[in-house]
N, C-alpha and C positions, 0 to 999 in steps of 0.2 A: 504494500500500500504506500508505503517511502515511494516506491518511486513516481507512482503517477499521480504523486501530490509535488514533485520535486520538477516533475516534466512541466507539469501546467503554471506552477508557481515561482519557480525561479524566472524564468524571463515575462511572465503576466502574457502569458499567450491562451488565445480562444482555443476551441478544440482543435479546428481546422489548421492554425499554425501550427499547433502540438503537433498532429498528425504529418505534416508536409514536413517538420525539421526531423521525425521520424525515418521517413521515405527518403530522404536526401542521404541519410546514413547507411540503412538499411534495405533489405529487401525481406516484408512481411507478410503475412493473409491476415486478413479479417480480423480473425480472432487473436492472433500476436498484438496489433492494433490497440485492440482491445482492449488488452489487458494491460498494456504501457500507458494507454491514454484513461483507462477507468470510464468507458460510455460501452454502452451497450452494442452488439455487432452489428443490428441492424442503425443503431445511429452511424458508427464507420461509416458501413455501404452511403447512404446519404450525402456524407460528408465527402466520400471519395467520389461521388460521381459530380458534387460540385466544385473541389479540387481537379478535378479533370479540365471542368469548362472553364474553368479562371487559369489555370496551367498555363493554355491555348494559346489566352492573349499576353501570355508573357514568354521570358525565353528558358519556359520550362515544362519539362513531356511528365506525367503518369502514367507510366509504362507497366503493365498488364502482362503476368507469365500468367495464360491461360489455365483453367482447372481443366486433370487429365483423371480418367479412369485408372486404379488401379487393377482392377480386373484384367480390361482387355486395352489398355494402352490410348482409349480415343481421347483427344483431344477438344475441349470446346472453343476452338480460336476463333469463331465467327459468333461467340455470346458479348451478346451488350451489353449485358448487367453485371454487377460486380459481385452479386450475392452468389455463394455455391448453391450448386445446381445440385436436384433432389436423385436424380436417375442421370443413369447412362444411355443416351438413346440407343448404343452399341447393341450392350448385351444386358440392358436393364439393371445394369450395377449398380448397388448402393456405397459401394467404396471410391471414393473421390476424393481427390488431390485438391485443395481450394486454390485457388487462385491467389498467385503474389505481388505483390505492389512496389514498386520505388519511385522516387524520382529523381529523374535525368537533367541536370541543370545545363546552358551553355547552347 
């Protein structure tokens, strides 16, 4: 709990800036997120899809390692959404790799 009262409170940053000086270091899912930043995973998703769209107009990417099946190897590289996905269209898996995040400055 030290840390994700150190994350937010040491530099007086919103979740969104927590979450982006995160991503700048790291490369997380969701739930890593989570738990450094102290909000809920479906607040992340939220957050990272608005991080996404403010990235854009700046000189900086949200960069997306697609969730893969563990099962049978498929890949979701053409998913929009940042939440993990419940099946595998493949072979109907319920073991899934979620989806990683960083960000790319520069």
């Amino acid at each position: 709990m030290g840390d994700r009262l150190q994350i937010r409170d040491e530099k007086a940053q919103t979740v969104r800036q927590a979450i982006r000086s995160l991503l700048e270091g790291f490369v997380l899912n969701a739930r890593e997120i989570s738990g450094r930043v102290g909000v809920t995973e479906k607040e992340v998703v939220l957050h990272l899809q608005h991080l996404d769209r403010s990235l854009s107009r700046q000189s900086a990417k949200l960069v997306v390692a697609p969730a893969r099946c563990q099962t049978c190897g498929f890949v979701f590289s053409d998913r929009g959404r940042f939440g993990k996905p419940s099946k595998c269209p493949g072979c109907r898996g319920t073991r899934l790799e979620p989806a990683r995040f960083t960000v790319e400055t520069g």
